[in-house]
C-alpha positions as CSV (number, residue, x, y, z in Angstrom):
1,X,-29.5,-26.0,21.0
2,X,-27.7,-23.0,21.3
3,X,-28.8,-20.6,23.9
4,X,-25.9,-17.1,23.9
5,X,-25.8,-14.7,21.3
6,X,-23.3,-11.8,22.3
7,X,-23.5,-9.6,19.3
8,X,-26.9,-7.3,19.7
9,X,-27.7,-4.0,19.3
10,X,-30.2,-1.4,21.1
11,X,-31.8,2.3,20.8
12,X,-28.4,3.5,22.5
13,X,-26.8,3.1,19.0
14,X,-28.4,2.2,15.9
15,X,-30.5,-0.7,17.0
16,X,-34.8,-0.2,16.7
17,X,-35.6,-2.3,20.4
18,X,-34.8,-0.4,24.1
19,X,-32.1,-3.1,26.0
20,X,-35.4,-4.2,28.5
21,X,-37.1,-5.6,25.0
22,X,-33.9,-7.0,23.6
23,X,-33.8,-8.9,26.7
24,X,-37.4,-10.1,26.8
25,X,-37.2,-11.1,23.2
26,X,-33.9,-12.8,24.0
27,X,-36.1,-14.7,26.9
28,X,-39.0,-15.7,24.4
29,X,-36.4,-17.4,21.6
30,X,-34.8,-19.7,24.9
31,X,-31.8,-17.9,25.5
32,X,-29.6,-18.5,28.6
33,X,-27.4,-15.6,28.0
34,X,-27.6,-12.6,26.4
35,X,-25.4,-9.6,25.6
36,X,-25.8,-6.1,23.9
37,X,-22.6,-4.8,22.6
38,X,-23.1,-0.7,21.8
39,X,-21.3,0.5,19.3
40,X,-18.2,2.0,21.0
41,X,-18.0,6.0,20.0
42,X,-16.3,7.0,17.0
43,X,-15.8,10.8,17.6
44,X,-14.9,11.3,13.5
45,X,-18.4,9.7,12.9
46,X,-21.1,9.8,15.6
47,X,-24.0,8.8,13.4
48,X,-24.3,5.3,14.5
49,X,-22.4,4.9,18.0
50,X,-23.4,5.3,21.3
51,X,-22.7,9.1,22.1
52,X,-20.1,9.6,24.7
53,X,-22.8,11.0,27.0
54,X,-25.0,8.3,27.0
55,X,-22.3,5.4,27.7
56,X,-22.2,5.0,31.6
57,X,-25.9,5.4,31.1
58,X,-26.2,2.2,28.9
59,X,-23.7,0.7,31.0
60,X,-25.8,1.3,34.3
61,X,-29.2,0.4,32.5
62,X,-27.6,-3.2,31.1
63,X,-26.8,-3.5,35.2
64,X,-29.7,-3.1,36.0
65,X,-31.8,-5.2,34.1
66,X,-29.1,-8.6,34.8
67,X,-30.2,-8.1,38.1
68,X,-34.2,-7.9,37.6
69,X,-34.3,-10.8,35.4
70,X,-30.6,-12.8,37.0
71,X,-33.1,-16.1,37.3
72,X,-34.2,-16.2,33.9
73,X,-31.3,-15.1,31.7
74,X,-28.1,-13.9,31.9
75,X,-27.3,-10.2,30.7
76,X,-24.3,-8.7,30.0
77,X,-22.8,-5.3,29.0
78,X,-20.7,-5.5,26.2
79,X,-19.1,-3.1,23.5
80,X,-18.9,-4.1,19.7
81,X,-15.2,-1.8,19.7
82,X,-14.4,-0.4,16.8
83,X,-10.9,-0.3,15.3
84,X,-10.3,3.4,15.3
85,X,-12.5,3.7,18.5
86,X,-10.8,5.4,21.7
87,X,-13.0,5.0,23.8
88,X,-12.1,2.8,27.4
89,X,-13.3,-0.6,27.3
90,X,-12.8,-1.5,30.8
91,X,-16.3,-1.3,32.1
92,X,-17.8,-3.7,29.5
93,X,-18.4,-7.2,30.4
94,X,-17.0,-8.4,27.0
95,X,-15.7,-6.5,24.0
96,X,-16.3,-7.3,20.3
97,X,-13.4,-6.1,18.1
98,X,-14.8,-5.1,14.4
99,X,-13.4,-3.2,11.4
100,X,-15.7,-0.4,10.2
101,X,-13.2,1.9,7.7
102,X,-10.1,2.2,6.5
103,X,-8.0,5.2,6.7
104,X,-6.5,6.4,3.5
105,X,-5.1,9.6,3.2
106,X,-6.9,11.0,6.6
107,X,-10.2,10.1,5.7
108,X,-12.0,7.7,7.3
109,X,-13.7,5.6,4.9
110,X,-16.6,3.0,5.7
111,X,-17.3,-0.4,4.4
112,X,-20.1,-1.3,5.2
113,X,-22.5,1.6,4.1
114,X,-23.2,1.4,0.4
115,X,-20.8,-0.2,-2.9
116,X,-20.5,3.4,-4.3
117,X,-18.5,4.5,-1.4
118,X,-16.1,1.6,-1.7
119,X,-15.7,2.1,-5.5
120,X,-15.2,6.2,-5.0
121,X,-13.1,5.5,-2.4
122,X,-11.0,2.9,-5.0
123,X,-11.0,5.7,-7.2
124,X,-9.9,8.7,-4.6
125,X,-7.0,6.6,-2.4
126,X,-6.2,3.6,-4.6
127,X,-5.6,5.0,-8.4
128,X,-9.0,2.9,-9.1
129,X,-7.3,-0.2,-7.4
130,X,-10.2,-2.0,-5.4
131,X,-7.8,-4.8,-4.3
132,X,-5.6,-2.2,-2.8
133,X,-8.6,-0.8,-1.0
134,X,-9.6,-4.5,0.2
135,X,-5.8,-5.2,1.0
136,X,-5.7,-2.2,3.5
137,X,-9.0,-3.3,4.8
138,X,-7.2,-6.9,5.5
139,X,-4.1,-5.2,7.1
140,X,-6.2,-3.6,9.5
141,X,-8.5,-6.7,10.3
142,X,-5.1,-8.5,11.1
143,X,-4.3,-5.9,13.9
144,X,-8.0,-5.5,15.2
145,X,-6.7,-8.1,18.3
146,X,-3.7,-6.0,19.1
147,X,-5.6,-2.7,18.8
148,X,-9.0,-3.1,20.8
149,X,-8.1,-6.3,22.9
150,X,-11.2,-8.0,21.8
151,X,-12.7,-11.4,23.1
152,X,-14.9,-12.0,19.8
153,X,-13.4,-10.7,16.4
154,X,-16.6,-9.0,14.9
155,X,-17.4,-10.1,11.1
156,X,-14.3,-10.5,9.4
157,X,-15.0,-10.3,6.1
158,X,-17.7,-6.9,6.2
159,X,-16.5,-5.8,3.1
160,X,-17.9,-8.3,1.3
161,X,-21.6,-6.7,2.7
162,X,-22.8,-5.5,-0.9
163,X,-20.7,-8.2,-3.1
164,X,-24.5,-10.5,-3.9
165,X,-25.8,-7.0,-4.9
166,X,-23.4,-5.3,-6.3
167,X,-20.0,-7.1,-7.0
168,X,-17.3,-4.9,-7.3
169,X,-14.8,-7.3,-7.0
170,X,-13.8,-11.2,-7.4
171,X,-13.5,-13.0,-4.0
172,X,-12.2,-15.7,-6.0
173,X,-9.7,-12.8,-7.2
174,X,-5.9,-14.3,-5.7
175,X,-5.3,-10.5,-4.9
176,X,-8.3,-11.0,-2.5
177,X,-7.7,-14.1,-0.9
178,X,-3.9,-13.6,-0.5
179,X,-5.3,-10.6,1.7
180,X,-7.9,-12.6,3.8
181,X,-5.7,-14.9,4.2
182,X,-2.8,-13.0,5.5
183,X,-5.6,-11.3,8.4
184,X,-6.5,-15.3,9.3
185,X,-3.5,-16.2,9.9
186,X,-2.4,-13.2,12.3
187,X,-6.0,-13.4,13.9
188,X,-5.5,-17.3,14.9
189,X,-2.1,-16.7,16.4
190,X,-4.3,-15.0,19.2
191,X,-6.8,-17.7,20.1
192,X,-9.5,-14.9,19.7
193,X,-12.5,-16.9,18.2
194,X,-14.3,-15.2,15.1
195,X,-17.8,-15.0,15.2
196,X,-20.1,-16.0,12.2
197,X,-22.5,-13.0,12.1
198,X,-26.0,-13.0,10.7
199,X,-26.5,-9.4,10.1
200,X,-26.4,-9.1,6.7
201,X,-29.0,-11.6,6.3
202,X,-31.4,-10.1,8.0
203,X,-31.1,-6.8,6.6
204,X,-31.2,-8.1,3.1
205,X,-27.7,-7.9,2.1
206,X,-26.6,-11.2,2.0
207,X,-28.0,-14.9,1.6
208,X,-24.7,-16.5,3.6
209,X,-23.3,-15.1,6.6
210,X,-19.9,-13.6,7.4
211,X,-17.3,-14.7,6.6
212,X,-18.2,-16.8,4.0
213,X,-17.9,-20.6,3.8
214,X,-14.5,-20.9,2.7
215,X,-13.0,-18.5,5.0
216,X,-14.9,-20.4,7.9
217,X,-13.4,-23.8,6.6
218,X,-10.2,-21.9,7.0
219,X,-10.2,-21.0,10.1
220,X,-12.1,-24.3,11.2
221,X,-8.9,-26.2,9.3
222,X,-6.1,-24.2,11.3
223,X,-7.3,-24.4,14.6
224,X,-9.7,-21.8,14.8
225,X,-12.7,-20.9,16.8
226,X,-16.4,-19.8,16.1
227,X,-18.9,-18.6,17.9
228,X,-22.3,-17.8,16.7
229,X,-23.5,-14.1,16.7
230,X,-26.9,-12.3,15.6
231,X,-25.2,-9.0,14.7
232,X,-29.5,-8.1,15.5
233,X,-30.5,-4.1,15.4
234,X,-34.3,-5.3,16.2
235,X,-35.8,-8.3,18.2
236,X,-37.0,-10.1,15.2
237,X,-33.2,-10.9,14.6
238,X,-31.8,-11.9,18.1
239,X,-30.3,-15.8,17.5
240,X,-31.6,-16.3,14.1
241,X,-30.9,-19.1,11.7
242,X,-28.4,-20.3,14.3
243,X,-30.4,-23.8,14.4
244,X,-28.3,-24.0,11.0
245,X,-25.4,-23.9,12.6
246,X,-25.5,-26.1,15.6
């Protein structure tokens, strides 16, 4: 049975639960451990992140509640940090290192919010070239490691979030999985384990969760680690499906 999941988020960012009913709901699925990882302040986009303000409150609150309930689970404090993020993440129990946008041209361009921002942003920065737009996204995934000095490598393969729905490319496409490739391999000189994150299953994106089966036999076949993380914005979602994965 496994009894951690690391990857949670609360009302200090854009989770639905308060930390103190992350944790109890944590509790009632037989956790041992328990972490919420904040999104780490993005000061270009501040409509999802913890607010700066609000930080060494969160910090203090997570505290607090590992020592009220230190002999029934363990909490801890962490930050999901995100690539363009500068915020300090020395006063986080553990940090999660995830790729939220590229940067093309000085504007910062998300993911992992809708399919017709990828394909505008194709359109915009890459003469219409999605694989050049997913190829950037890779070359900053391979340097996530060096850049937020992360102990879990947050969903690898987010931009594939809307590609059930809405498939604007071919992951079959040797452009793409040269790319994914290329991020692997740099990621598993570091040891760094990736997680395999159920968030876009239970928000409805996805049926499979990231990275995808062939990019987990990958990184299984070279030596590299998984761990299993919720990704979950409400209590519903804290450890779920990971009797799957045992």
């Amino acid at each position: 049975m496994i009894t951690k999941d690391l990857h949670a988020h609360s009302t200090y960012c854009d989770g639905k639960n308060t930390p103190r009913e992350m944790v109890e709901a944590a509790l009632k699925k037989g956790l041992n451990t328990f972490g919420i990882s904040g999104h780490s302040y993005t000061a270009f986009d501040t409509s999802y992140c913890m607010q700066k303000e609000d930080i060494p409150r969160y910090i203090e609150e997570l505290h607090y509640l590992r020592a009220e309930y230190f002999d029934r689970i363990h909490v801890l404090c962490g930050v999901e940090q995100d690539y363009y993020s500068d915020y300090p993440t020395d006063d986080f129990d553990y940090v999660i290192g995830s790729v939220h946008y590229i940067l093309a041209d000085g504007e910062y361009i998300p993911v992992d919010e809708t399919a017709e921002i990828l394909k505008d942003a194709a359109e915009k920065h890459f003469s219409g070239d999605i694989y050049a737009l997913i190829e950037e996204y890779y070359r900053t995934v391979a340097d996530v490691v060096n850049k937020t000095a992360c102990d879990i490598i947050g969903h690898f393969d987010l931009i594939t979030k809307f590609i059930e729905r809405e498939p604007l490319f071919d992951t079959a496409n040797p452009r793409y999985v040269a790319a994914w490739q290329s991020a692997a391999d740099e990621l598993l000189k570091t040891g760094v384990p990736f997680e395999i994150n159920m968030g876009a299953i239970t928000r409805g994106y996805r049926t499979q969760p990231y990275p995808s089966s062939e990019i987990v036999a990958y990184i299984k076949a070279h030596g590299g680690q998984l761990v299993l993380s919720s990704d979950a914005h409400s209590c519903d979602a804290i450890a779920y499906d990971f009797d799957k994965y045992e």
